[in-house]
N, C-alpha and C positions, 0 to 999 in steps of 0.2 A: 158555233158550239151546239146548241139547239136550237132546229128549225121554228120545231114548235114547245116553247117551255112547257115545261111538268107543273100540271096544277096538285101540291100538295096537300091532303086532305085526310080527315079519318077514315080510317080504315070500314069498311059492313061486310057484314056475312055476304053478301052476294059479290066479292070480291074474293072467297078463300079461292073458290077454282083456280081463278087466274096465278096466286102465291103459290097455292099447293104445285102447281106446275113450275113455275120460277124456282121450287125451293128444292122440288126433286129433279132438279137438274140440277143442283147443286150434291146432292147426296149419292146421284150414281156418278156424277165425273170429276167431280171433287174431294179435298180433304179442309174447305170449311166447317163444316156439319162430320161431325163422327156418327151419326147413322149412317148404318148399311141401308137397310130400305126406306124410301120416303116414303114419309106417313100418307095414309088414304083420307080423301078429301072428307070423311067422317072424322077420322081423327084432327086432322086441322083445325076442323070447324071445332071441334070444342076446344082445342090450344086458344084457338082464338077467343072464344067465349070465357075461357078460364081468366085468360087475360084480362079484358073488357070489366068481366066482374070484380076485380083487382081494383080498378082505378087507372090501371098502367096505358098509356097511348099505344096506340096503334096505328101506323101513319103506313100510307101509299101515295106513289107517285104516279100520277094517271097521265099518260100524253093519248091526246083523237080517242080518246073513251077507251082506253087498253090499261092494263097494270104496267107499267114498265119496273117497278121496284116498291119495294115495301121496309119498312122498322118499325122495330118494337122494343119498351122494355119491360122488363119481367123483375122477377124477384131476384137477385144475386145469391143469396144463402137466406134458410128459410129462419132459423134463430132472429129473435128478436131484437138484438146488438144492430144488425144488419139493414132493421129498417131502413136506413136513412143513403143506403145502396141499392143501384139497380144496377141492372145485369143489359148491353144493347146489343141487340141483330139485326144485320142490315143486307140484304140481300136483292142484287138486279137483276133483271132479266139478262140474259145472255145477249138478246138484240140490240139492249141500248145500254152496254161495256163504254166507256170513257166519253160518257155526259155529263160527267157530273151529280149525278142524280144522287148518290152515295150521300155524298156532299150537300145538297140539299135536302133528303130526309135526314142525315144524322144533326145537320143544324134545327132543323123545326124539333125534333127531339130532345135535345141538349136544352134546347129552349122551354118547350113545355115541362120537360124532368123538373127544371129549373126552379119553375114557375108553379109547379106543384110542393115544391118545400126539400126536394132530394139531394143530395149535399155531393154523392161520390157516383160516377158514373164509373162501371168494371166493362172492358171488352175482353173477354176468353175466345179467342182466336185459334181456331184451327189452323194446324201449320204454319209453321215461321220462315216458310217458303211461302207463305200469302201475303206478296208484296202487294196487293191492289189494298186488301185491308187494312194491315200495317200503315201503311202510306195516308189512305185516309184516315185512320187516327192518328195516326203524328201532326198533320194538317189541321186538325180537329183539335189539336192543343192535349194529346193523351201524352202519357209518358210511358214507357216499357216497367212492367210492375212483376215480371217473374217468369221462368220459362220453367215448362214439366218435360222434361226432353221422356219424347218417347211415352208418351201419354193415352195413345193410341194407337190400332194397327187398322191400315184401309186401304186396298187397293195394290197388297203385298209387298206392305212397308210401314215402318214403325212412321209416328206423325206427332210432332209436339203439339203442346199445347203453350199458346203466348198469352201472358195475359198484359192486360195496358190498363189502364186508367186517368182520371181526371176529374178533379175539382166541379163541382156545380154550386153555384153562388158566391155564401161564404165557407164552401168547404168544410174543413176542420175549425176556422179562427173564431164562430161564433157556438153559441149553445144551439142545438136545433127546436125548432115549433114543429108542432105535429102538422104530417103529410097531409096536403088537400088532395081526396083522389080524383082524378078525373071524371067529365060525368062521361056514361056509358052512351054513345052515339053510335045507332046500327041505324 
């Protein structure tokens, strides 16, 4: 499977590079991501920062001192009903496609979401022809939660949007405690 396991860790600014690159390869050959242009490593850097200041995790998978894959999660909708939902992106380097890595940053994150008080975890899924996605969240215990057929156009063709979800903790079955946010680690 892997030679050398992915040490899973938080994410630092001296890591956007390595994502910003991972993630605009996603945005020009892909229809995960509905941006046309990947954002410039200035803009990253504050997505990231944005985040950070949030509370929200921010995880990468590091193999031999490289990025090989990163997630995060963010706000799902900004209304305040919502708190108690995040929104997760998970994205691999193109070099290391079917290690699993997916799979172990969306469980450390599943995890800390958890563990910070978050109740409903949302994935909005570019394309529903994104069987790698799809697959890992099914795997991941999500359930199929609604499709926008035709929700975007990229690459000259219209591109659903999936969305999936899942349960964190006690879900819906208890009352929720307010959010512990993470501390900020750069």
């Amino acid at each position: 499977m892997l030679d050398n396991p992915p040490t899973i860790r938080a994410a630092r600014i001296d890591d956007i590079a390595e994502i910003q690159a991972i993630y605009a390869h996603y945005v020009i050959t892909g229809s995960a991501s509905f941006e046309i242009v990947p954002p410039d490593l200035a803009d990253m850097e504050k997505r990231f920062e944005a985040i950070q200041a949030r509370g929200f995790p921010y995880l990468v998978a590091e193999i031999d001192g490289k990025i090989a894959g990163y997630a995060y999660a963010g706000t799902y909708r900004a209304r305040a009903a919502y708190d108690y939902a995040v929104e997760d992106s998970v994205y691999i380097s193109p070099n290391h496609l079917g290690r699993r890595l997916g799979r172990s940053l969306l469980t450390q994150l599943i995890e800390t979401c958890t563990e910070l008080g978050y109740r409903r975890m949302i994935a909005v899924i570019g394309d529903s022809a994104n069987l790698p996605s799809i697959n890992l969240h099914l795997a991941m215990g999500f359930d199929h939660a609604g499709l926008l057929p035709s929700a975007g156009y990229k690459h000259g063709r219209w591109v659903d949007s999936l969305m999936m979800q899942r349960a964190l903790g006690d879900g819906d079955t208890t009352q929720p405690t307010p959010i512990r946010r993470a501390a900020v680690r750069n």
